[in-house]
N, C-alpha and C positions, 0 to 999 in steps of 0.2 A: 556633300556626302556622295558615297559612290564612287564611281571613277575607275580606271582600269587600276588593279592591283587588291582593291580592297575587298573585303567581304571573302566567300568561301573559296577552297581550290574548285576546277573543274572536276566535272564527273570524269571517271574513266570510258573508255569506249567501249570496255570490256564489257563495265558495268551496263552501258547504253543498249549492249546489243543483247544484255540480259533480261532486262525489263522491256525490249521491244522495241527502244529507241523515242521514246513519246515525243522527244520533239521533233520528229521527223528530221531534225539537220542532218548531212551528208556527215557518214561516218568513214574513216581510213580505208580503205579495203580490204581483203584478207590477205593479199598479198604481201602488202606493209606490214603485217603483222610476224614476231618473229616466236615461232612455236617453241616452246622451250623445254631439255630434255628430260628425263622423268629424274635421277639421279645423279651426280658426281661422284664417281668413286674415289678420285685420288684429292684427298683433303689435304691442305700444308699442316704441318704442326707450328703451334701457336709461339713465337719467341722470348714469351715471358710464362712462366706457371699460372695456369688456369684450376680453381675449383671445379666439383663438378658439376653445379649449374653454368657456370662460365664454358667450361668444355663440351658440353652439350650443344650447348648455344654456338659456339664455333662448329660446331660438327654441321647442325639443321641450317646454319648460313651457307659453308661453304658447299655442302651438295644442292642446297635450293639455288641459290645460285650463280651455278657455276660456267651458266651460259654468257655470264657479263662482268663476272667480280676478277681482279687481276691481282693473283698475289702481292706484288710488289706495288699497287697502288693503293689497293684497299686494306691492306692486311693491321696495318694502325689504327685504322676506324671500326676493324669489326673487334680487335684486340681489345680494344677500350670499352665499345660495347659488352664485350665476353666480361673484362674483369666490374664492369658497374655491374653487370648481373649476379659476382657474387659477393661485392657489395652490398646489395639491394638483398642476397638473401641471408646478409646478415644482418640489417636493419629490419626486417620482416619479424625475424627471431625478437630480437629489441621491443618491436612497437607491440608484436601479440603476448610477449610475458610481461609488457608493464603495461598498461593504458594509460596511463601517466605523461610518458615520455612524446609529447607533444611536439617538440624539438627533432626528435629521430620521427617523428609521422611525417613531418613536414619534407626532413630530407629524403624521404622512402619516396616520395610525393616528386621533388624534384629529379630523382636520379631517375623515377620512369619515363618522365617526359625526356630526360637526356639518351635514354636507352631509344626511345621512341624517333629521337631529331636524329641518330649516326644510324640506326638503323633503316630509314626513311631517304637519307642522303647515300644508301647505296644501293637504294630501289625496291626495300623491301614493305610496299606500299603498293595498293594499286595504281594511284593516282603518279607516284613516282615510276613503277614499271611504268606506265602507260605514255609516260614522257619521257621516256628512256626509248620508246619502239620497241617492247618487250612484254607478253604474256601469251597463257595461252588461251586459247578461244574456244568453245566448243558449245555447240547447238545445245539450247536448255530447252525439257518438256515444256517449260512455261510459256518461251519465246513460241514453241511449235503451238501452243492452246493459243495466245496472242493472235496470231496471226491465222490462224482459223476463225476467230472473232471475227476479224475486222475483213474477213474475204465473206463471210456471211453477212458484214452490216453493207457492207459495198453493195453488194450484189442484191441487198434489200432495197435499197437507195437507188435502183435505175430503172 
C-alpha cells in the first residue's frame, strides 16, 4: 500500500500559505510565483459553433487564463470542454423532466467528470495552476490572525 504516486494530489502552496502552512515544510518563494493578470481582453473565436453555455464557458476560460493558454495549443481542449458543456446542458434538461431516465443521469455524471479532466489539463485547478508555476498570492486576514497566535504562543513559551 502506499507508495509514491498513490493516494491524493498535493496541496497547492497557494492553499499552504493560506491556512498558515501547518506543516512548516519550505514553501516556493514569492518570487517563483507568477502573478496573474486580472483579465484578457482579446478572446479567439471558437472554430466550430458553440451554445450558449458552451460560449460563456469559452469566454471565462480564455480571459482567466490568458496568462498560460496558447491558441493554437489549447484551443481543441478547451473547444471540447465548451461543446460537453452544452451537452451536459442538454442532458440536465433530460434528467430534471424525467426522473426516470437513469441512463441520461449516469451520462450527465460522466461528461462532468470529463468537463472536469480537459479543464484541469489546462490548469484550471489549483493543484494544476500550482504545478504549472502559476497563481496568484495574496496575504489572507486568516494567515495575518495565524501568525499573531503563534508569535503569542512563542513568546509564552520562553
Amino acid at each position: 500500500m502506499g507508495g509514491k504516486g498513490s493516494g491524493r494530489r498535493p496541496k497547492p502552496a497557494e492553499q499552504k500559505r493560506r491556512i498558515g502552512n501547518p506543516g512548516k515544510r519550505p514553501l516556493p518563494s514569492d518570487a517563483d510565483i507568477i502573478a496573474l493578470p486580472a483579465l484578457a481582453s482579446n478572446v479567439p473565436e471558437p472554430h466550430r459553433p458553440l451554445g450558449v453555455h458552451g460560449k460563456a464557458l469559452w469566454d471565462r476560460v480564455w480571459t482567466s487564463g490568458a496568462a498560460w493558454l496558447r491558441p493554437a495549443l489549447d484551443g481543441d481542449l478547451i473547444l471540447m470542454a465548451c461543446e460537453m458543456t452544452d451537452e451536459r446542458t442538454v442532458l440536465r434538461q433530460i434528467v430534471f423532466s424525467d426522473t426516470s431516465k437513469w441512463r441520461e443521469r449516469r451520462a450527465l455524471r460522466e461528461i462532468d467528470r470529463q468537463i472536469t479532466s480537459l479543464l484541469s489539463q489546462i490548469g484550471f485547478s489549483p493543484t494544476d495552476r500550482a504545478s504549472l508555476g502559476i497563481g496568484d498570492h495574496k496575504e489572507h486576514e486568516f494567515s495575518k490572525i495565524r501568525q499573531r497566535i503563534d508569535a503569542k504562543r512563542s513568546a509564552a513559551s520562553k
